[in-house]
C-alpha positions as a Python dict, from the first residue, in 0.01 Angstrom:
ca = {
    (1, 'X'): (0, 0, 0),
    (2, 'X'): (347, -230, 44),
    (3, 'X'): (238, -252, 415),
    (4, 'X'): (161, 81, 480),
    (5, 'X'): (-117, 301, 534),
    (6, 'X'): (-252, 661, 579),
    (7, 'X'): (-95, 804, 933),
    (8, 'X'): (189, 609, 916),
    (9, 'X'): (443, 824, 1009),
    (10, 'X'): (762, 726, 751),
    (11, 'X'): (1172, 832, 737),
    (12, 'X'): (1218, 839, 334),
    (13, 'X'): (1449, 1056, 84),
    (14, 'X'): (1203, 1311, -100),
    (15, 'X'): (1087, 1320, -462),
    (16, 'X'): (1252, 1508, -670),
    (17, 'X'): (1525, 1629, -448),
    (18, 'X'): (1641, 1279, -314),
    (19, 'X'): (1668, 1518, 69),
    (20, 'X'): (1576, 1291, 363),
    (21, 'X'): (1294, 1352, 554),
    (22, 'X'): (1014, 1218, 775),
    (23, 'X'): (663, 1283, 800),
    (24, 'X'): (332, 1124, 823),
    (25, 'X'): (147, 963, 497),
    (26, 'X'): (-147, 1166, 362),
    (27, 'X'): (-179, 1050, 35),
    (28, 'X'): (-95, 747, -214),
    (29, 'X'): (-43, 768, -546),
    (30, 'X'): (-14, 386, -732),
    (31, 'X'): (56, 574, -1041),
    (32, 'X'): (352, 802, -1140),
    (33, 'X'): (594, 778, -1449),
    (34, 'X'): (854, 688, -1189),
    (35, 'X'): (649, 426, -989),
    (36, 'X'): (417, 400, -701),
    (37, 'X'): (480, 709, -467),
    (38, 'X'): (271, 907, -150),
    (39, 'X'): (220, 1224, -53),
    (40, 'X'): (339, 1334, 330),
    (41, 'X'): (368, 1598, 589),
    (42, 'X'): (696, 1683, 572),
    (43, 'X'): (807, 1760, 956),
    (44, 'X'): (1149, 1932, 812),
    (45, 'X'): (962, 2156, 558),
    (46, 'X'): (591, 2181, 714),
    (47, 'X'): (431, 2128, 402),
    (48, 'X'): (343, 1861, 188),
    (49, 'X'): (590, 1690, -22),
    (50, 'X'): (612, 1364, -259),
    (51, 'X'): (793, 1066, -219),
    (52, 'X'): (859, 717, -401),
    (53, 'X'): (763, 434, -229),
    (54, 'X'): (1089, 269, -287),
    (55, 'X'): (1276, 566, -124),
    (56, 'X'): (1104, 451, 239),
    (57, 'X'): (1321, 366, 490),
    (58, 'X'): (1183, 97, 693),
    (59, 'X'): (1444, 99, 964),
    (60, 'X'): (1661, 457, 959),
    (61, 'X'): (1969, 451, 1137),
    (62, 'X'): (2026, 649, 1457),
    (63, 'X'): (2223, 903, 1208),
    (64, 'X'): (1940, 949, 975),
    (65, 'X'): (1712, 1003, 1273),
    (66, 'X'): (1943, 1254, 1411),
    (67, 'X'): (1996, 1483, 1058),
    (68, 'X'): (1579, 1453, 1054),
    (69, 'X'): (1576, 1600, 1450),
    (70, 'X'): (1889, 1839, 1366),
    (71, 'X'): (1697, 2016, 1074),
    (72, 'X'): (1355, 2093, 1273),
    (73, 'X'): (1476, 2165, 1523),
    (74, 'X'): (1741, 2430, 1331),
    (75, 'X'): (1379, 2560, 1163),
    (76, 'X'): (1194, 2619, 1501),
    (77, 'X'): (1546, 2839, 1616),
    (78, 'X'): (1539, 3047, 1302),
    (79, 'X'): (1124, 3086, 1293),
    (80, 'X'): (1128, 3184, 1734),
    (81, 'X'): (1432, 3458, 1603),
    (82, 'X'): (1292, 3807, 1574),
    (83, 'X'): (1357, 4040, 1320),
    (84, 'X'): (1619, 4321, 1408),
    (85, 'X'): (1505, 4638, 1408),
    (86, 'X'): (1729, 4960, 1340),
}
């Protein structure tokens, strides 16, 4: 769909939320009340999220790319923490 395809791993602003992220296509979905849209494995999140295809970015900058890095890798800190005991 629009010259992409399942696997395609994209950099795109999420659906509802408009929050960048990147992940890798699962999912398409020609019809939605706000236009053609895909589901994705969100890297920052884990889990799968919805985006419009018109929110893809087909060439992020190195800024984008770096918030994207910046926020996994700020999850895999917080999930490696342990809990404090008393």
């Amino acid at each position: 769909m629009m010259g992409y395809k399942r696997g395609d791993v994209v950099y795109c602003h999420r659906y509802p939320d408009g929050l960048l992220s990147q992940g890798t296509i699962k999912w398409f979905h020609e019809e939605t009340s706000e236009g053609p849209g895909f589901t994705f494995m969100c890297t920052v999140t884990g889990s799968y999220r919805i985006a419009l295809m018109s929110s893809i970015i087909p060439n992020p900058t190195k800024q984008q790319i770096a918030k994207v890095n910046n926020a996994v890798m700020r999850k895999i800190r917080t999930s490696n923490q342990k809990p404090k005991t008393k």
